[in-house]
Each structure stands twice: as C-alpha cells, then as structure tokens.
NUVOVEX-524674 format. One record per residue (C-alpha): residue number from 1; x, y, z. Coordinates in steps of 0.001 Angstrom, whole numbers, plus 500000, padded with zeros to 6 digits. Each point is the difference from the previous one (the first is absolute). Example, Ala and Ser with C-alpha at 12.3 -4.5 7.8 and 13.67 -1.06 7.14 Angstrom:
BEGIN
{nr:1&east:512300&north:495500&up:507800}
{nr:2&east:501370&north:503440&up:499340}
END
This chain:
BEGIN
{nr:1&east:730355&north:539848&up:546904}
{nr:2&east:499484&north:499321&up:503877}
{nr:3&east:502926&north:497361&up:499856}
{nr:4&east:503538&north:499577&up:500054}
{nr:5&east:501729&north:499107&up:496862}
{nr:6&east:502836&north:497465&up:500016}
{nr:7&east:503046&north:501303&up:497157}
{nr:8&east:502273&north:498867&up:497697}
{nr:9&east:502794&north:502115&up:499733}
{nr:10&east:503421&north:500639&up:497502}
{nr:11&east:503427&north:499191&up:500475}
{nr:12&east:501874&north:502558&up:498701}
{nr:13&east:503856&north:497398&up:498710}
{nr:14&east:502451&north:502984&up:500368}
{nr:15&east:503928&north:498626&up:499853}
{nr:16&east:500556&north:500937&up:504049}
{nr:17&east:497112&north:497894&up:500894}
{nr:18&east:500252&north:496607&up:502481}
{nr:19&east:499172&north:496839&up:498242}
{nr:20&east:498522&north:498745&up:503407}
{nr:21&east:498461&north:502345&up:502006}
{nr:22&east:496820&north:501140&up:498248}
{nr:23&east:499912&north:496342&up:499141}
{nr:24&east:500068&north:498446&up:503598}
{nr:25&east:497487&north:503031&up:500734}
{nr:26&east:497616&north:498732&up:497531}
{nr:27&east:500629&north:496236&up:500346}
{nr:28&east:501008&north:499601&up:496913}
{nr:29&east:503208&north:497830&up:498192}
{nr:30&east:503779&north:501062&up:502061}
{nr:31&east:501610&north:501409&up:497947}
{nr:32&east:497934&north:501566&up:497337}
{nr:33&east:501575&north:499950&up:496855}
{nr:34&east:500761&north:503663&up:499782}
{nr:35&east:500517&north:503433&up:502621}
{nr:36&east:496712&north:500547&up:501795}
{nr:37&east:500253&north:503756&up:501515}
{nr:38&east:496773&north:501529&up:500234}
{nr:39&east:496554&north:498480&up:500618}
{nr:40&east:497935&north:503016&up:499197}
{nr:41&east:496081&north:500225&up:501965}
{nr:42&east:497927&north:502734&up:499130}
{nr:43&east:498975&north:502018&up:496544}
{nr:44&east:502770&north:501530&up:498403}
{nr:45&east:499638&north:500021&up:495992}
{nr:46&east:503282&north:498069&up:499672}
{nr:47&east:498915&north:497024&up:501615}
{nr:48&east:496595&north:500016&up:501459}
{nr:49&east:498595&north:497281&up:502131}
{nr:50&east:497117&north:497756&up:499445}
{nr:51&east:496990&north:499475&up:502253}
{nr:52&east:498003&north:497366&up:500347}
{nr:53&east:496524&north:501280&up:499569}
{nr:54&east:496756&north:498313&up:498514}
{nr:55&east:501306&north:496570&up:499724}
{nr:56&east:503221&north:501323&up:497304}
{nr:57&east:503062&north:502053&up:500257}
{nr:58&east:500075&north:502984&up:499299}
{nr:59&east:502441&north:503285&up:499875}
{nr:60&east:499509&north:502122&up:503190}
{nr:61&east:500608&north:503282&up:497284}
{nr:62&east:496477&north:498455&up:497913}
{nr:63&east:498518&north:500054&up:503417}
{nr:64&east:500973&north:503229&up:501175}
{nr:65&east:498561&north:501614&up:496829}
{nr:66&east:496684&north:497975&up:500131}
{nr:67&east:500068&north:500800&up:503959}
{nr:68&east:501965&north:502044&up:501414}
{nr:69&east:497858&north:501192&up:502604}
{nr:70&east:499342&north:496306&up:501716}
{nr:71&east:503752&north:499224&up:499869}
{nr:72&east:501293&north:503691&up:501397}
{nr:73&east:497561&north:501511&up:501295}
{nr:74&east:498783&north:503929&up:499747}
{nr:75&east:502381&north:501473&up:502593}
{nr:76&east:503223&north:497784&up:498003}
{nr:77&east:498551&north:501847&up:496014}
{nr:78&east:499534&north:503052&up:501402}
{nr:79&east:503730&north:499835&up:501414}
{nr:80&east:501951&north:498499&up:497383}
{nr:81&east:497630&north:499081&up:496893}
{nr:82&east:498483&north:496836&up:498947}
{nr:83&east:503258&north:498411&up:500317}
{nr:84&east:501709&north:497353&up:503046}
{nr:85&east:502367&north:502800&up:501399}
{nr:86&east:502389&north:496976&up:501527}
{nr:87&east:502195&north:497481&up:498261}
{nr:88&east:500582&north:496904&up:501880}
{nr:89&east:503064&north:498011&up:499879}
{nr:90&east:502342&north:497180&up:501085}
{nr:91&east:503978&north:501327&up:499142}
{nr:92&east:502179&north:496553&up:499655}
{nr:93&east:503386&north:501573&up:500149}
{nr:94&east:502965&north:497887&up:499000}
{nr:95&east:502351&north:502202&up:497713}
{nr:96&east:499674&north:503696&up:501107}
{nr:97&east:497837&north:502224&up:498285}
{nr:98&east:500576&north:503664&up:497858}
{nr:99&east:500854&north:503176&up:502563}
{nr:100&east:496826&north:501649&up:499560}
{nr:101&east:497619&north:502689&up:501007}
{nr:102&east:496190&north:501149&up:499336}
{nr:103&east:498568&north:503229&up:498464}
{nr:104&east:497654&north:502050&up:502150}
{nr:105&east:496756&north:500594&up:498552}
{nr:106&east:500295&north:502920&up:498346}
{nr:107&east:503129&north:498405&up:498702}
{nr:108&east:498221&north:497186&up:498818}
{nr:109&east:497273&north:502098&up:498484}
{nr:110&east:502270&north:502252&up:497743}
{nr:111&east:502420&north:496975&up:499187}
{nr:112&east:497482&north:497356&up:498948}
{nr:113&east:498285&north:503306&up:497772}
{nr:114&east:503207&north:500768&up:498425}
{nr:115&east:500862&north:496519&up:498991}
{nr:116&east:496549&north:499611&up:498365}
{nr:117&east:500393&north:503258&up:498674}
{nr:118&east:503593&north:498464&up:498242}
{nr:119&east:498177&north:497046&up:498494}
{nr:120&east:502082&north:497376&up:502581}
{nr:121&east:497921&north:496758&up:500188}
{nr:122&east:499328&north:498958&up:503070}
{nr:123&east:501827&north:497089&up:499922}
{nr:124&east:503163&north:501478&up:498944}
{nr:125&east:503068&north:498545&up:501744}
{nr:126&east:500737&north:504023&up:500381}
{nr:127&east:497157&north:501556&up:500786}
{nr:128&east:500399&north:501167&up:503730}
{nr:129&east:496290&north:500559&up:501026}
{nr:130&east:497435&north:497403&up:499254}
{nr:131&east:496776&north:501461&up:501780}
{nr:132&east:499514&north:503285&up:501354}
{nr:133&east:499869&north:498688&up:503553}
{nr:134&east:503227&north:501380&up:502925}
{nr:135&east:500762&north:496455&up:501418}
{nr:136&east:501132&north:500365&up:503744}
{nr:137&east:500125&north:496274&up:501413}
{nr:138&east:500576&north:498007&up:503839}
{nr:139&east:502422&north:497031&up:499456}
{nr:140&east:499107&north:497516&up:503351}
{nr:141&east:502365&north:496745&up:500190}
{nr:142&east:499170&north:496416&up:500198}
{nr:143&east:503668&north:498652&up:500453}
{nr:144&east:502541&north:502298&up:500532}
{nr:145&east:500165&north:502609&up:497536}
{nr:146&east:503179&north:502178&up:498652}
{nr:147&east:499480&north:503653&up:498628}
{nr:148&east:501437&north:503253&up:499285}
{nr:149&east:498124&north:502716&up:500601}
{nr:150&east:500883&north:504045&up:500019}
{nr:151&east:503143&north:501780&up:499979}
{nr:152&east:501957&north:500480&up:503153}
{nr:153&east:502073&north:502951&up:500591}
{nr:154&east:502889&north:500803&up:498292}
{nr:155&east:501986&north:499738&up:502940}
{nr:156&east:499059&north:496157&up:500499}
{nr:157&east:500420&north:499322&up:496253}
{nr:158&east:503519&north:501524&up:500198}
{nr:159&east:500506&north:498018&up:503354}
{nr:160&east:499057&north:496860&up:497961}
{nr:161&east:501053&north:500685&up:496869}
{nr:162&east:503820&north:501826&up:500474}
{nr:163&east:501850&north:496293&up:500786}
{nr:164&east:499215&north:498940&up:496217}
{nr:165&east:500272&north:503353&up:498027}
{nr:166&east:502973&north:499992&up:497613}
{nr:167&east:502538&north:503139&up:500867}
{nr:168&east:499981&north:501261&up:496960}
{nr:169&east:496329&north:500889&up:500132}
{nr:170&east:500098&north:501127&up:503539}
{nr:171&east:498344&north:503397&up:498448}
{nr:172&east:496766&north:497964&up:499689}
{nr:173&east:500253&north:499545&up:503817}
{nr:174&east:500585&north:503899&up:500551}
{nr:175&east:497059&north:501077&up:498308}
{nr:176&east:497706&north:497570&up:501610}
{nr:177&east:501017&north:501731&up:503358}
{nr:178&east:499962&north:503774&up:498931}
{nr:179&east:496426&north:500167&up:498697}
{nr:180&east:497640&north:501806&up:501946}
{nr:181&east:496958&north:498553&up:501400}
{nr:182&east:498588&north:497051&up:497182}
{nr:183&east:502060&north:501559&up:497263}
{nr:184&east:503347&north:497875&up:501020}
{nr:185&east:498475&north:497041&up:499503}
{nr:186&east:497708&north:501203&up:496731}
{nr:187&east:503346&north:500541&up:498510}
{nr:188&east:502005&north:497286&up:500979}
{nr:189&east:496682&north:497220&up:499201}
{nr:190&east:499769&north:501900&up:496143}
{nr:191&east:503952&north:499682&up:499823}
{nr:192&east:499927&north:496363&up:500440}
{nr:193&east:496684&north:499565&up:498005}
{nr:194&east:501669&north:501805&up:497029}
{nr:195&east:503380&north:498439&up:500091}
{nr:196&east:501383&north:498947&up:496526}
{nr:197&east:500650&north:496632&up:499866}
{nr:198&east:503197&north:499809&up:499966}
{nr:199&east:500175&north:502042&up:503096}
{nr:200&east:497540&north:497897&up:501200}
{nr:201&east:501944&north:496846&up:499478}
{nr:202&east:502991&north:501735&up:501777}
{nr:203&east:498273&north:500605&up:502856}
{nr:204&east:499114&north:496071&up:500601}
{nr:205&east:503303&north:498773&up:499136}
{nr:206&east:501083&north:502030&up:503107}
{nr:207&east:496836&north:499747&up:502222}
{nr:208&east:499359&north:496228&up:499692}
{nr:209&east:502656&north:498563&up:501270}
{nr:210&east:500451&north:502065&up:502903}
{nr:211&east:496456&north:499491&up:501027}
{nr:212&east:500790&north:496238&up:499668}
{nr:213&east:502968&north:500338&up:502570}
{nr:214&east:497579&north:501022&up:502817}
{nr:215&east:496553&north:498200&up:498839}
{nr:216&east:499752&north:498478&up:503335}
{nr:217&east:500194&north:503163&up:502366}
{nr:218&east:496574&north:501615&up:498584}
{nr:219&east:497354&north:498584&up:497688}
{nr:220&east:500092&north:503269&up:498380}
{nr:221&east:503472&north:499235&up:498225}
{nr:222&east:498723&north:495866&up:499362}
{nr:223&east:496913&north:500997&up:498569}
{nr:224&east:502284&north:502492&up:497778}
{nr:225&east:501810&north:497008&up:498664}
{nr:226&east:496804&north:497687&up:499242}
{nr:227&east:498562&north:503129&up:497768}
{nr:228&east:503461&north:500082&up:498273}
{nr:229&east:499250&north:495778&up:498999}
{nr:230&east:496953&north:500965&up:498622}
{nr:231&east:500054&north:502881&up:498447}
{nr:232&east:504038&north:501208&up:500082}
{nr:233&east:499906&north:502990&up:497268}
{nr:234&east:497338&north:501942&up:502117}
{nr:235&east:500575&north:502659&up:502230}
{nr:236&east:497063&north:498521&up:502054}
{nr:237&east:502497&north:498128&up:501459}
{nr:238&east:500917&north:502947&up:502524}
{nr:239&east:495991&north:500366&up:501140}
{nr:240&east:500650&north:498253&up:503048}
{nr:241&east:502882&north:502865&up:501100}
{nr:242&east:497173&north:502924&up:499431}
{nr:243&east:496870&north:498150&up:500927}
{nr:244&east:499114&north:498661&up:503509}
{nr:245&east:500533&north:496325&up:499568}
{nr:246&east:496567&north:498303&up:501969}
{nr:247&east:499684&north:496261&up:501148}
{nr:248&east:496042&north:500252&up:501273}
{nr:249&east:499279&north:496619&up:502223}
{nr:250&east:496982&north:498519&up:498708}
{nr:251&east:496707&north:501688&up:501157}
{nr:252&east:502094&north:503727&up:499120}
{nr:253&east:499207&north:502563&up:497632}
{nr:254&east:501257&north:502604&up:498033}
{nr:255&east:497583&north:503175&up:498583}
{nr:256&east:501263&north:501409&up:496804}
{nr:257&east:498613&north:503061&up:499074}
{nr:258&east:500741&north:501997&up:496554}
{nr:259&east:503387&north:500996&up:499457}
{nr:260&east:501900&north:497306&up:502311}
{nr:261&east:502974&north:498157&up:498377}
{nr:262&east:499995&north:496552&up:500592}
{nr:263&east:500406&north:496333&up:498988}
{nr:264&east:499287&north:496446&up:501027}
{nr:265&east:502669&north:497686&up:500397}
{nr:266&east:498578&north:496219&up:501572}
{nr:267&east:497198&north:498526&up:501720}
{nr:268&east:496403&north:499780&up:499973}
{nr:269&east:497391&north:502636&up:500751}
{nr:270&east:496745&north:501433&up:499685}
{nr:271&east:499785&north:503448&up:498343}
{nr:272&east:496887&north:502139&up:499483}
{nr:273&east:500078&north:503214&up:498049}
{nr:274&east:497937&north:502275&up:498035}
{nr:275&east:498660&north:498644&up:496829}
{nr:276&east:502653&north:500966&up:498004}
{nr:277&east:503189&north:498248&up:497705}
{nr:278&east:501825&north:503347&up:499755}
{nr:279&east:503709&north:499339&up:500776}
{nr:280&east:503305&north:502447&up:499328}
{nr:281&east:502853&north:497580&up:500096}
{nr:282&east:503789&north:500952&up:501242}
{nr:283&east:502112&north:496685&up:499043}
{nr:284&east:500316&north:496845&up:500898}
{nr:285&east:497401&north:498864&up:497079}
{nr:286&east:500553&north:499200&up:496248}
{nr:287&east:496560&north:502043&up:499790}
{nr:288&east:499537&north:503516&up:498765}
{nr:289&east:502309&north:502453&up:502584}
{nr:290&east:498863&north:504059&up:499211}
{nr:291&east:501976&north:501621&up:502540}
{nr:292&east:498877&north:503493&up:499122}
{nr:293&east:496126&north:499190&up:500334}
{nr:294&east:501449&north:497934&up:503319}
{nr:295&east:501663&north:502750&up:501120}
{nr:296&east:496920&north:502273&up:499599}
{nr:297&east:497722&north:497830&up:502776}
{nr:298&east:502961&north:499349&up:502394}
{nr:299&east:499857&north:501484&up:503742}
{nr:300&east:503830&north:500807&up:500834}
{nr:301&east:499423&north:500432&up:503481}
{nr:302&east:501771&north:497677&up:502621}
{nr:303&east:497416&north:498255&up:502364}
{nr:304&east:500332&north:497352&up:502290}
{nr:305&east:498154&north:496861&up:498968}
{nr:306&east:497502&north:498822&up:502257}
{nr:307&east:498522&north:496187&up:500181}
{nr:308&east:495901&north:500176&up:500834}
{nr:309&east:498554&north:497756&up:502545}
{nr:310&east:496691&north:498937&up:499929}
{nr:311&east:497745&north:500574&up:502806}
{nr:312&east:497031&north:498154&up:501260}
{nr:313&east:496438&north:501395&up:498653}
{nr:314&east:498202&north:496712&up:501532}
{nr:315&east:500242&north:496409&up:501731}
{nr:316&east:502028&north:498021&up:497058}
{nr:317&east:500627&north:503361&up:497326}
{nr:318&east:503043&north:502243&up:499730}
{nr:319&east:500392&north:503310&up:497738}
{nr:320&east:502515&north:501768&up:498340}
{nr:321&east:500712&north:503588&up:500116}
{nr:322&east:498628&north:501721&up:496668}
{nr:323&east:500491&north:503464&up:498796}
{nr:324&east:498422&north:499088&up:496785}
{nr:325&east:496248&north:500664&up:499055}
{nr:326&east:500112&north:497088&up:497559}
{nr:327&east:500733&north:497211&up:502482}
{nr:328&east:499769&north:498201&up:503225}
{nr:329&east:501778&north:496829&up:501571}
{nr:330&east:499125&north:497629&up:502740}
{nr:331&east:500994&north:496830&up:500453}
{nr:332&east:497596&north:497570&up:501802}
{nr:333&east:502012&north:496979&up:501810}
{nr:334&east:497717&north:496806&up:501531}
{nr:335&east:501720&north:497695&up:501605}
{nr:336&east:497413&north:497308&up:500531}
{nr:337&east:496916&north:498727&up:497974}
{nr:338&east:497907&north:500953&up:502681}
{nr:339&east:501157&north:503832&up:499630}
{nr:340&east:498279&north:502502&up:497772}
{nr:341&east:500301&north:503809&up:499286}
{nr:342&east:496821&north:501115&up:499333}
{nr:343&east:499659&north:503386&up:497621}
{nr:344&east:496859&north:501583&up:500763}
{nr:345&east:498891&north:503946&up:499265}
{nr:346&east:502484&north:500038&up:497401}
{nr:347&east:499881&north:503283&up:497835}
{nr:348&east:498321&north:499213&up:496311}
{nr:349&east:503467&north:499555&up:498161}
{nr:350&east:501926&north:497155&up:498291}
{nr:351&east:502424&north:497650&up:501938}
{nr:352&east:502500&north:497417&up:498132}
{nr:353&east:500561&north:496930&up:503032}
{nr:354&east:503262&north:498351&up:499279}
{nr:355&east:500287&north:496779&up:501940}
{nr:356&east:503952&north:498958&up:500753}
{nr:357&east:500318&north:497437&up:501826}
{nr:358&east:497435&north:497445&up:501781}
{nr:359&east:496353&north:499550&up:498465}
{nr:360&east:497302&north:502502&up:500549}
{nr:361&east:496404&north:499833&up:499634}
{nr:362&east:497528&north:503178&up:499209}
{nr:363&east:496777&north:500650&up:501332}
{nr:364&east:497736&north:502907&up:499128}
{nr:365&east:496289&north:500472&up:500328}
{nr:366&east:497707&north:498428&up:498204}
{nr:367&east:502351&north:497502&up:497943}
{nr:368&east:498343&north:496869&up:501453}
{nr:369&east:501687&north:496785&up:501515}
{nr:370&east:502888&north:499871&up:498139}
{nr:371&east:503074&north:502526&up:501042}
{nr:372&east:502582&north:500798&up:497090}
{nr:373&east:503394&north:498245&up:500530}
{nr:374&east:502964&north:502413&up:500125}
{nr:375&east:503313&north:497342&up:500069}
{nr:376&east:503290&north:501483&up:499694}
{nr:377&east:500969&north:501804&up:496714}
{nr:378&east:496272&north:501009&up:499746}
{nr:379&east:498460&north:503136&up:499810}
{nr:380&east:496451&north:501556&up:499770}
{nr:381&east:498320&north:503510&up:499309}
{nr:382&east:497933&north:501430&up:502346}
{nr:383&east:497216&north:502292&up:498438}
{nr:384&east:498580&north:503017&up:501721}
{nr:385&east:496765&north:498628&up:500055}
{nr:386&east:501349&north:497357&up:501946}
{nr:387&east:499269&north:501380&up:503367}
{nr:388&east:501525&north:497699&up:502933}
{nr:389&east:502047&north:496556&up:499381}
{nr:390&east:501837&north:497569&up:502369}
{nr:391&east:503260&north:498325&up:499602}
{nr:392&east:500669&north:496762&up:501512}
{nr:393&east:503547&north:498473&up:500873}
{nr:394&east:502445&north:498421&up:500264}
{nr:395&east:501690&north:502340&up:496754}
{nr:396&east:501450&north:503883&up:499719}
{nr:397&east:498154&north:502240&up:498218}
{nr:398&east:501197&north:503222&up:498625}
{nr:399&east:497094&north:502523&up:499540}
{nr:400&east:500282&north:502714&up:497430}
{nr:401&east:497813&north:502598&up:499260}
{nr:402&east:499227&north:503974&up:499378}
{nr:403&east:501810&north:502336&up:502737}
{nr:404&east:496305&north:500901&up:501501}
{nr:405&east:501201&north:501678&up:503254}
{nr:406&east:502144&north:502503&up:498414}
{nr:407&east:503517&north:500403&up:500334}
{nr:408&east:501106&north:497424&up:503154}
{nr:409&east:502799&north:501417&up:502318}
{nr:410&east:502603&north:498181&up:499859}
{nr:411&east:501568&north:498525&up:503502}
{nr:412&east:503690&north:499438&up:498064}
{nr:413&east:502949&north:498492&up:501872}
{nr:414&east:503661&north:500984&up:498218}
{nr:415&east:501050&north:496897&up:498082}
{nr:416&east:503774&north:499194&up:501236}
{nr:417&east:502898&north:500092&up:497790}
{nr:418&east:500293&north:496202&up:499370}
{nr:419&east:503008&north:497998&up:500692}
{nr:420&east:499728&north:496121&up:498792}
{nr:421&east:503322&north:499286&up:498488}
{nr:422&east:498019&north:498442&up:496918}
{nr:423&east:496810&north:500637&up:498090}
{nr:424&east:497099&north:497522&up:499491}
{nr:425&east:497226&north:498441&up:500736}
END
C-alpha cells in the first residue's frame, strides 16, 4: 500500500446545516436540496470513508482490519490500537448548534460500559456515549466563524447579564455572586438548567425583550435574541451571557479539551478531534439534553479563551498548537503552480490531505508519470508506508494527521471581547 488513496466521504444532513457550503466545497448543485453540516474524513463506525484501493472502493474500517499496520503504522497501534485515532471534518454552520461538551476518557470508558451494560442501542436518540473514545477537538475557520466557548466569571456574567434580569428574581443574581470559588456559578448554571417550565417561560418573557432594546451595543445581547427565534422555550438562550462569545477570523482556532462548554453558532470551519461521536448536550437542540450526566463532565472553572495561531514549520506549511495525542494540524498554502511543499522523513503514520480551495497535484515515490489530482473539495489518505510526497499548487491544503511530536506548546494570543454590532458571515 505504497500509495495515496483518493476518498469518498459522508455528509452527515443535520437540521443546522448550510445548503451551500459543503456544496460549493465539493462542486456540487447550489443549493443542495437539504442541510449539509458535516463532511466527515476518517474511520469512525458511524460513517466511515471509502478508499480507493485495487481498482474499487472500499471502506477504510475493511482496510484497517485487513491492514492495519500499512495504513497506521507500528508506533500509531501500539499508541492507540488498530484504529484512525483522528476524525476529519468540514463544520457548515448555518443555524447554531447544541451547547455541548466532551467526556474525558475515563469518562468515556465507564459511560459507553454502563450504557452497554443497560441494553441502550447504539443508535438510540438517548444514549449519551456512542464509543468509548474522550473526544477533545481544534475548530480552525475558513470564513469567519462565531462560537461560545467556556464560562466567564461570575462577575462578567452578572456585568452582562443584571440589565435583563427580572426584579423579582434578583435572588438568582445574589447567589451567582456569593459562591465561593466555581461553586457560584455550579449553582447558578444547575438553577437555570433545572428551571420548571413555567419558570422558565417567565424568565424569557422578561429577558427577551430587554435584550432586544440594546441588541446593537454588544453582540452578546443580539446573538441572545437570534437563539430566542430559533429555539425561544430554551434556557440556552442565556449561553451567550455565561460563555465567552468568540468571532475567530478565518485561519483561527479554538482547542477544546474535555469538559469545556461550548457551541457553534455560524460559519465555516475545519475541525479535527479524537475519533469519537460522544456529545453531552445543554439546550439549544430538539436532541436528547441529560443535564445530570452533563453536569458530571463539566469544568466550572472560569478561563479566558484563547484563539491559536499557527506558526510556520516550513517554506509554504503552517501548524496549529495541539495538546492532544490523537491529532495534528497544518495547513499547507501554494500560491502558484510552480510552488510545492515537499513532505519528506515523515514519521510512519496516517495523514488525511483535505484540499480547499485551488487544485493540487500529489507526487510520491515510485507512482510513475502520472501525479494524483487533488481539486478543491478533494481529499486523500496518506498511509504510513507512504514515506515522502509533494504537493503542487496553486490550492490550500489542510494536513491532518496523528499528534507525533507530543504535546505542542501552544504560543496563544487572548482572543478580544468582540464588538461588531451584528453577527454573520
């Protein structure tokens, strides 16, 4: 298997999905006739890819059973199994997605066990851990890319929050600011996850219209107000008062590790993660909310969110911080069609190459006269035995593959409060 291997690889049609953006990727009809939100690259049971390999198609999971070693090399099984650690994919954001957060992996481990144990198919719509895998994931934008991500401190959400709360439930407000350390906001976050309904639907009478009044001084109030169109009898709708609301310019990124609240609210991005589809939701989603299992993998603690910048690692390629063993981003830009990146001494693990813009071609030893094409929307798995390639421009390649170096300090620059008057693209 001394070859690349071009891919075919799923759509995943979830409801918050753009009908164009996956579909301009991939050059296919504008607009498709239904949400496009994930393009998924890699091995994961839900929604493998397929290879092209010995003149047919075929799953990557047949191949990684027949072979694993050719495709992942020694040093990858003896580190995570004879499994792709990575998932791949293309997010297409046009409605925004569940509040969320990942198990760690013990988590994972003793959640995915005790669902098994209680006879939940795997394809419930509530069954909370679908493989026994802790998920943490890098989010990188291609346009410009809204997010919420970790809890501020209370002080800020009471700063933020305290022009819209009702004053007959100013002891909410109190309580928030006489916890000690994370317990404050523990106990305020569990009082508005557990509100009745009817308390619930008191509070957004109240809050709603206030944060309408002053939608254009702070995005945080007009994003408040475009959660409340879409999804108006969930508590969700307050997220962007107790999470740091993030616009990353495209060529940004956010790391994600276990524990750490967030959601996706627009744009288009690249996000790589561990191979994993475990996901505790908060609100904003007609899906299966558990807050008490939610509640169980949360990190309360107030942090400051920080965008990552990628740094150069060679003449055309730029990487991304990564504290995760699983994975490793770089994204290789050619301006010309006489420039090339050339990957040589490359350690004996798989790659995914995901071409987004331009037209590529691939070169690797002993393949002949013929290079592979790798146009826009394109993508191609590098196996370990594959031990040096070249890329050819004019395209933008993102290059994704197994966190070889270790853990990668991280040179992070504080991502400012932002202050457009309105959301979007």
């Amino acid at each position: 298997m001394n070859q690349p291997l071009a891919m075919e690889n799923t759509i995943q049609p979830y409801a918050w999905g753009s009908r164009t953006a996956i579909a301009e990727l991939l050059g296919r009809t504008v607009p498709a006739d239904h949400p496009q939100a994930e393009l998924w690259m890699g091995a994961h049971p839900k929604a493998p890819s397929r290879v092209w390999y010995q003149g047919r198609w075929q799953n990557l999971n047949d191949l990684l059973t027949e072979d694993p070693v050719s495709i992942l090399g020694s040093g990858v099984m003896e580190r995570f199994g004879a499994q792709l650690p990575f998932l791949f994919k293309v997010l297409a954001v046009d409605q925004p997605l569940s509040i969320q957060a990942h198990p760690d992996q013990s988590m994972a481990e003793q959640g995915f066990a005790r669902e098994n144990a209680q006879g939940i198919p795997l394809a419930a719509p509530h069954r909370n851990y679908r493989d026994a895998q802790h998920k943490p994931e890098l989010v990188c934008a291609l346009t410009p890319f809204w997010a919420l991500c970790g809890f501020r401190t209370p002080a800020a959400i009471r700063d933020l929050i305290d022009p819209l709360w009702p004053d007959h439930r100013r002891r909410d407000l109190d309580e928030l600011a006489a916890g000690q350390g994370d317990e404050g906001l523990r106990t305020f976050f569990v009082h508005l996850m557990t509100l009745a309904p009817e308390s619930r639907r008191d509070l957004m009478v109240h809050i709603v219209p206030a944060a309408k009044r002053i939608a254009d001084r702070d995005p945080v109030y007009d994003w408040m107000v475009r959660l409340y169109d879409a999804y108006p009898d969930d508590v969700g709708v307050l997220s962007p008062t107790f999470l740091h609301l993030v616009r990353l310019a495209p060529g940004q990124a956010l790391f994600l590790p276990a524990g750490r609240l967030h959601a996706y609210l627009s744009g288009v991005a690249i996000e790589l993660m561990a191979n994993s589809d475990n996901v505790l939701r908060g609100g904003l989603t007609p899906k299966h909310v558990d807050v008490p299992e939610l509640l169980r993998v949360l990190d309360f603690h107030p942090k400051p969110v920080e965008t990552l910048h990628a740094r150069s690692i060679g003449p055309h390629e730029q990487q991304y911080p990564s504290s995760a063993d699983e994975f490793s981003l770089s994204v290789i830009t050619l301006p010309t069609g006489n420039s090339r990146s050339v990957i040589t001494n490359r350690p004996a693990a798989p790659e995914i190459l995901l071409c987004t813009d331009g037209a590529a071609t691939l070169q690797w030893p002993g393949q002949g006269d013929t290079p592979m094409p790798l146009p826009k929307g394109t993508s191609a798995l590098i196996p370990a035995t594959v031990s040096s390639y070249t890329i050819t421009g004019p395209a933008c390649v993102y290059r994704a593959g197994v966190n070889t170096q270790g853990t990668i300090d991280s040179t992070k620059q504080p991502c400012n409060r932002p202050t457009h008057p309105r959301p979007g693209l």
